[in-house]
DONUVO-350286 format. One line per field, with one value per residue (C-alpha): residue number from 0; residue in one letter; x, y, z. Coordinates in steps of 0.05 Angstrom, whole numbers, padded with zeros to 5 digits. Each point is the difference from the previous one (the first is absolute). Layout:
<rs>
k	NUM|...
r	a|...
xx	X|...
yy	Y|...
zz	Z|...
</rs>
This chain:
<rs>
k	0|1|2|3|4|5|6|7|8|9|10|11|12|13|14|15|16|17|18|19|20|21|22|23|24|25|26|27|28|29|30|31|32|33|34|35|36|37|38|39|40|41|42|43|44|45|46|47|48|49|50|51|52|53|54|55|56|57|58|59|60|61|62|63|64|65|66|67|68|69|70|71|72|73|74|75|76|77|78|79|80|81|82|83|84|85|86|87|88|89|90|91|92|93|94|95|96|97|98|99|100|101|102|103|104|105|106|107|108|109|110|111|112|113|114|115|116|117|118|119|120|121|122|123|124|125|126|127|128|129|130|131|132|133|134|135|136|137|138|139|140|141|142|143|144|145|146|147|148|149|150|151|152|153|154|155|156|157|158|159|160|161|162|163|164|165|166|167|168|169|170|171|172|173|174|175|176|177|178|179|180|181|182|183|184|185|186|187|188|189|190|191|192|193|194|195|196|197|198|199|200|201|202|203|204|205|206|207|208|209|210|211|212|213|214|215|216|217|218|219|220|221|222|223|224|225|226|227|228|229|230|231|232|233|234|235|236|237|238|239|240|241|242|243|244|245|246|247|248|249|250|251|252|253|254|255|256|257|258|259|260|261|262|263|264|265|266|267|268|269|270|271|272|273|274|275|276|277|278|279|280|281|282|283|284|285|286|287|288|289|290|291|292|293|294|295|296|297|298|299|300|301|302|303|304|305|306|307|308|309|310|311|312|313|314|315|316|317|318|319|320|321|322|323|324|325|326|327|328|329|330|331|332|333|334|335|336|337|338|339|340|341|342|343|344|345|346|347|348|349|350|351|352|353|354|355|356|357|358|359|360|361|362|363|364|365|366|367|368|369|370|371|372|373|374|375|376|377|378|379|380|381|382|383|384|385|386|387|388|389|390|391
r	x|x|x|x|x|x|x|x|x|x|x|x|x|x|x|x|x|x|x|x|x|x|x|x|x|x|x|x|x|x|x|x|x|x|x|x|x|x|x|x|x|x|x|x|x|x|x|x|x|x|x|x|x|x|x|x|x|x|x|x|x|x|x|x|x|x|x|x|x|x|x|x|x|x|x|x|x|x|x|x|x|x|x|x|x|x|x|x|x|x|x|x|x|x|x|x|x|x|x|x|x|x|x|x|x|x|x|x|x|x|x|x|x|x|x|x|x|x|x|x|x|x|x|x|x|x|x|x|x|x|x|x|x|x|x|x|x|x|x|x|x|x|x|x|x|x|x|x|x|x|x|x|x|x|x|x|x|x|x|x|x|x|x|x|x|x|x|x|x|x|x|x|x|x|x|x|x|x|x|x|x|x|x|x|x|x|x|x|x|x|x|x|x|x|x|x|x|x|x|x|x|x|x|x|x|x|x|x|x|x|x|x|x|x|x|x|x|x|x|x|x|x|x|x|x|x|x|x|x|x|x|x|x|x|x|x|x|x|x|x|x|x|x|x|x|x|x|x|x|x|x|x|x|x|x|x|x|x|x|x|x|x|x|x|x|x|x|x|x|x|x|x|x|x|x|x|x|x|x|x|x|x|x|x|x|x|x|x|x|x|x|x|x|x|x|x|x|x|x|x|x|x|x|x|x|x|x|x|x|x|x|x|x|x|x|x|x|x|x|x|x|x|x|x|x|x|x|x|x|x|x|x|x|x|x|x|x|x|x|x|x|x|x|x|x|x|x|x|x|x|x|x|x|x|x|x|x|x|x|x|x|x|x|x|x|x|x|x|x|x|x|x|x|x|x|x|x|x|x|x|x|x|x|x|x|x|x|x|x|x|x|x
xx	03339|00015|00072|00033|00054|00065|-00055|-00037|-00071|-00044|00006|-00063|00024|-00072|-00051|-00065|-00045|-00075|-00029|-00047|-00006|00069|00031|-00015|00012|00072|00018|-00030|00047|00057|00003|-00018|00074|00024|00012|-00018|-00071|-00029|-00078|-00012|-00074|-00033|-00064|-00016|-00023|-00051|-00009|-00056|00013|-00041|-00009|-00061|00029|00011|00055|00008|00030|00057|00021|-00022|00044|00068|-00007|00058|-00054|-00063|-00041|-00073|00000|-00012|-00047|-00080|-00031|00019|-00036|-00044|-00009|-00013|-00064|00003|-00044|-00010|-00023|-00024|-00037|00018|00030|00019|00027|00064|00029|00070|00035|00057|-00017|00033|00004|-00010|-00021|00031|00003|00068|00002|00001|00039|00052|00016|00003|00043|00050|-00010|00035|00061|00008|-00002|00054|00037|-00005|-00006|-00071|-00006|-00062|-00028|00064|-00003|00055|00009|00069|00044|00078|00062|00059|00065|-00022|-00056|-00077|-00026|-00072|-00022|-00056|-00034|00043|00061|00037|00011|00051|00000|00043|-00061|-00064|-00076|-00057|-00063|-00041|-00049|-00017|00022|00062|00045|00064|-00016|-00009|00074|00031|-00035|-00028|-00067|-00005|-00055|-00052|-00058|-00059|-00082|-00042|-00049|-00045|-00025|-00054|-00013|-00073|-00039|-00057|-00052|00017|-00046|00035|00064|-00032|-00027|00075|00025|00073|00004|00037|-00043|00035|-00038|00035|-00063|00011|00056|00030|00069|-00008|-00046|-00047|00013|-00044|00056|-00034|00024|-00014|-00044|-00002|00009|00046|-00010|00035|00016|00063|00024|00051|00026|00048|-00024|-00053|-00064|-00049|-00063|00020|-00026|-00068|00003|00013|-00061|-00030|00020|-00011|-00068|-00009|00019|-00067|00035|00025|-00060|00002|00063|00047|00064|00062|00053|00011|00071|00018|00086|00042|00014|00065|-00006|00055|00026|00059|00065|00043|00062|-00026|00061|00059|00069|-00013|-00081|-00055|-00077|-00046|-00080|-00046|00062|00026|-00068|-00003|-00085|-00030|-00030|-00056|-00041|00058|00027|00058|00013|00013|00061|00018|00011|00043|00041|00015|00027|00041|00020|00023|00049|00032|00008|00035|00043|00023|00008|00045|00045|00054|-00022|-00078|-00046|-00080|-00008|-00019|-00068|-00016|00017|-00042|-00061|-00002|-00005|-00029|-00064|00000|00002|-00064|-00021|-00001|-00038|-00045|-00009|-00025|-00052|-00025|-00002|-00050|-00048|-00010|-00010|-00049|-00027|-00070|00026|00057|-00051|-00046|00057|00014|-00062|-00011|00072|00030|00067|00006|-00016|00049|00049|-00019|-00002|00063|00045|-00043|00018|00071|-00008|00036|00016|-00033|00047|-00026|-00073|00012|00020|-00051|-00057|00027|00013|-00070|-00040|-00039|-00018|-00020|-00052|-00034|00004|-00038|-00050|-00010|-00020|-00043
yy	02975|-00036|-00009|-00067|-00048|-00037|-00053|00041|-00015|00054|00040|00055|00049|-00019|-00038|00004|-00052|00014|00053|00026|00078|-00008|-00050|00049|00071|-00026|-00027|00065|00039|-00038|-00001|00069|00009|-00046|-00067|-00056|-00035|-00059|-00009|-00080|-00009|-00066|00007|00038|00068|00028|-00038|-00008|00022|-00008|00070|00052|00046|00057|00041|00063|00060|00006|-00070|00036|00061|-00040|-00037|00038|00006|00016|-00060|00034|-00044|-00058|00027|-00022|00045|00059|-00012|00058|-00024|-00061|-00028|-00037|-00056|-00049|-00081|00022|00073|00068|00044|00058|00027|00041|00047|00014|00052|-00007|-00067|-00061|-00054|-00023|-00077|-00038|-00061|-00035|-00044|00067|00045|-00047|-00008|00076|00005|-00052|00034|00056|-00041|-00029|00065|00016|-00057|-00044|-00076|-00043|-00073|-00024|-00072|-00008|-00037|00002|-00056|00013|00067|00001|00028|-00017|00025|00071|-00013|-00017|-00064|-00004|-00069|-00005|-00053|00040|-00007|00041|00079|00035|00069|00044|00016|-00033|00038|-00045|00020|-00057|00005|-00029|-00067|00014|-00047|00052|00008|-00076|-00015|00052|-00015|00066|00013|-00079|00022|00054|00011|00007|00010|-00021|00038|-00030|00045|-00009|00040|00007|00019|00045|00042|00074|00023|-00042|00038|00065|-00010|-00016|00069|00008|-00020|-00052|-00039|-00024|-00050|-00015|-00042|-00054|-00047|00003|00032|00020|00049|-00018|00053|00017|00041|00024|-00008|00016|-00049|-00046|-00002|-00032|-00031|-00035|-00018|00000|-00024|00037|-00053|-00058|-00079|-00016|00028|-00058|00010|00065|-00017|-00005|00061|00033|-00031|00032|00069|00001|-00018|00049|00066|00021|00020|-00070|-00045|00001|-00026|-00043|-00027|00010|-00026|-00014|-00015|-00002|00029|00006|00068|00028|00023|00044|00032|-00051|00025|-00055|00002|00002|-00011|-00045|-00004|00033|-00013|00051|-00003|00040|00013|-00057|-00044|00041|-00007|00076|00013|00034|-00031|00042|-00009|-00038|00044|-00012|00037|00065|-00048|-00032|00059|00034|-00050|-00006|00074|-00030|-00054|00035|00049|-00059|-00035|00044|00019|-00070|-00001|00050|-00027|-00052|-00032|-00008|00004|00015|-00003|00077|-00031|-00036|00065|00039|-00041|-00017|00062|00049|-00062|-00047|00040|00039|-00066|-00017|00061|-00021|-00073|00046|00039|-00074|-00035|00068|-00009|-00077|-00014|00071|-00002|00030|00054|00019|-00006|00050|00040|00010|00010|00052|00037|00041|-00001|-00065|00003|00043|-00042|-00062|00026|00049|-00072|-00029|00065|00000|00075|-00050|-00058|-00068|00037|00079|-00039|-00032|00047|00053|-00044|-00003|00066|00011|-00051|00042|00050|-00052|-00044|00076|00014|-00062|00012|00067|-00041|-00051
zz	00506|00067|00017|-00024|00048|-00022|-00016|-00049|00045|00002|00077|00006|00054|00031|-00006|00022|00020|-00010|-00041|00044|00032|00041|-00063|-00052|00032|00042|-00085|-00029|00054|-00011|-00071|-00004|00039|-00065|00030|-00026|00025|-00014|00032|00004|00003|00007|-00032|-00073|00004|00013|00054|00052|00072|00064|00025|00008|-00050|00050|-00016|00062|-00027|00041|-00045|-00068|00018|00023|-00075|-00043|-00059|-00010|-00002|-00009|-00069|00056|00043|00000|00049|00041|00066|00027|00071|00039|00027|00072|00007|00053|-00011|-00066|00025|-00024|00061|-00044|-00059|-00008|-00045|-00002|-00036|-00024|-00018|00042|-00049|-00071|-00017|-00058|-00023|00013|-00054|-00048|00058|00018|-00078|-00010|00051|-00032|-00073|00038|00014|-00064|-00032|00043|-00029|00049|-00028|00026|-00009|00014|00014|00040|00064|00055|00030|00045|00013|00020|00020|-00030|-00026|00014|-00043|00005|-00031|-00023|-00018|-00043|-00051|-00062|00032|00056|-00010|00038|00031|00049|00034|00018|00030|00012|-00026|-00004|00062|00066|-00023|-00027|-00025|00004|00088|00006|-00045|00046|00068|00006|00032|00016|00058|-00046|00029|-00049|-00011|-00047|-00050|-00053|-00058|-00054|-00059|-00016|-00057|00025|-00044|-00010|00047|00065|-00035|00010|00061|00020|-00030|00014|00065|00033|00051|00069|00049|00064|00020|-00058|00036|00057|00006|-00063|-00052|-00063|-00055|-00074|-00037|-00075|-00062|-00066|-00022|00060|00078|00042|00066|00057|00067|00034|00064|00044|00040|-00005|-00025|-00043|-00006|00013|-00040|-00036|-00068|00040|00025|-00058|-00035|00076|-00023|-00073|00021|00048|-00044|-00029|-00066|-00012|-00010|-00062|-00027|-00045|00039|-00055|00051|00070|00034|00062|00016|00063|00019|00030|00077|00009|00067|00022|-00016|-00027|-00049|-00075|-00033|-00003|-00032|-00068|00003|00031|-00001|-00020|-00002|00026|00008|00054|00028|-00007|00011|00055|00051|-00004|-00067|-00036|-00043|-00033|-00061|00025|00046|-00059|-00049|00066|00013|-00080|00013|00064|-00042|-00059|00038|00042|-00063|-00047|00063|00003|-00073|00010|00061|-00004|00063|-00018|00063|-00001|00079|-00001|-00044|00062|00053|-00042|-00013|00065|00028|-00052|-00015|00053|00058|-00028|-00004|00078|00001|-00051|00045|00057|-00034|-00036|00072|00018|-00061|-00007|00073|00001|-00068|00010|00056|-00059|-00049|00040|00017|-00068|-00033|00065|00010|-00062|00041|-00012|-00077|-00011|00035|-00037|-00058|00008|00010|-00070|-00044|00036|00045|00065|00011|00056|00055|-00011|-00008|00074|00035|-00031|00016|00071|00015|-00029|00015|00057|-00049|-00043|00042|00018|-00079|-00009|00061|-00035|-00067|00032
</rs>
């Protein structure tokens, strides 16, 4: 049971705001360690989330449980298109990724908590976070809950950065995903691959991720601002993927996504973040749940340490995101500036060059990381080009 003051209120040793992949596995750590958690989570679960699904299997391996109960499709490969035409198919063993649906995954995930006895209320919204008296203060709309410590979970626009004045300067893209109903052949014809098109937006990639009954499909955009006219270009893509002409749209929304790669302080006082709020995606394709499940592990150990101490302080959570995730992440910005402003030549170079599959798809299933990828595709990238003159 959480620890009571001289006033009888209810003090969690943590509590977590957000209950998605960083929310639940930093209160599933932390409870395992027998503290007391509380997960605030604004909306009921289930809960819908704007996201292609993909799950790489460096992220599936870092969870601290199996989570195969969650998982729609095992991905055999990847197929490169460009503006809507097949470049080439590839198969990858081991497999890369899995897709899932994040309304079921991100709930499975925070079944896992509460089994660990960590408390959930749901339908809760935060509306203000403070210090005071050596305590956090969490306002929200059934009255104010105190803690000892505080991790914000609840994504890019996070209420917990903006009530501390952390991160007041994010830098985010855009992506836009429907869900479409397709006939079972178009499913087939899909397989269990994920398909990437670098040719669909600028600055950005298209993607057709399967799932078990459906397919899911977006655009995103890697660069700061707004994406004029994205919701346009998505009905441009859809339309151009010779699978998809026959379908039934289920949902389409459009999310901000995370660009990671400044380092910045991401916590304050008694109060870190965590996931999407610390704007931890890469740069890259924009994914963020492998970041988010790592820097619940990050999280979890600065946390109970502090716990622990008389004389709190979670400014190691900031050292070590910083420079175990968002220097990859400057690496990561490198190798993005390379592909959007060469797309096709990239595209070509990695339909032609099996150097450069395995490097991409080493950093996907987690073999190295952005930096290792860098520098191997410039120490190579002579014996590249004459790999893909060789390959025509």
């Amino acid at each position: 049971m959480p620890n009571r003051d001289r006033r009888s209120d209810l003090i969690y040793d943590v509590i977590v705001v957000g209950a998605g992949p960083a929310g639940a596995v930093l209160a599933y750590l932390l409870a395992k360690r027998g503290m007391d958690v509380l997960i605030l989570e604004k909306s009921t679960l289930p809960r819908y989330k704007v996201c292609g699904g993909g799950v790489t299997s460096k992220a599936i391996k870092l969870l601290p449980f199996d989570a195969s109960p969650a998982l729609e499709v095992t991905a055999a490969g990847g197929i490169l298109s460009y503006a809507g035409k097949p470049i080439t198919e590839v198969n990858v063993h081991p497999s890369v990724a899995s897709t899932v649906m994040r309304a079921q995954f991100d709930h499975f995930l925070v079944q896992q908590a509460v089994q660990q006895d960590a408390h959930l209320l749901t339908g809760q919204s935060v509306s203000q976070v403070g210090v005071s008296d050596g305590l956090v203060r969490v306002n929200t709309a059934a009255g104010d809950i105190s803690a000892r410590m505080l991790a914000g979970a609840d994504g890019v626009n996070s209420v917990v950065a903006r009530s501390m004045g952390l991160l007041p300067h994010r830098k985010t893209g855009v992506a836009i995903e429907a869900e479409l109903a397709v006939p079972a052949s178009a499913i087939t014809a899909q397989g269990p691959y994920a398909t990437f098109d670098f040719g669909a937006i600028p600055n950005g990639y298209g993607w057709v991720f399967p799932k078990r009954d459906h397919l899911s499909v977006g655009v995103y955009q890697a660069r700061p601002g707004k994406a004029v006219g994205i919701q346009k270009i998505l009905k441009r893509y859809i339309a151009s993927q010779s699978i998809l002409q026959e379908n039934q749209m289920i949902s389409v929304k459009g999310h901000q996504i995370p660009l990671g790669g400044r380092k910045a302080p991401l916590h304050k006082d008694r109060v870190l973040l965590v996931g999407d709020a610390a704007n931890l995606a890469d740069p890259w394709i924009g994914e963020g749940i492998y970041y988010a499940i790592l820097s619940a592990h990050i999280a979890a150990d600065v946390i109970a340490t502090a716990i622990e101490s008389s004389q709190p302080d979670l400014s190691e959570y900031s050292t070590r995101v910083n420079a175990e995730i968002v220097r990859q992440f400057s690496y990561a910005q490198l190798f993005a500036r390379l592909v959007y402003q060469f797309p096709w030549l990239c595209s070509q170079l990695l339909r032609k060059s099996n150097m450069m599959k395995t490097a991409v798809f080493g950093v996907l299933r987690g073999d190295f990381n952005f930096q290792q990828l860098l520098m191997a595709l410039l120490r190579s990238f002579p014996n590249i080009i004459a790999d893909s003159l060789k390959r025509g």
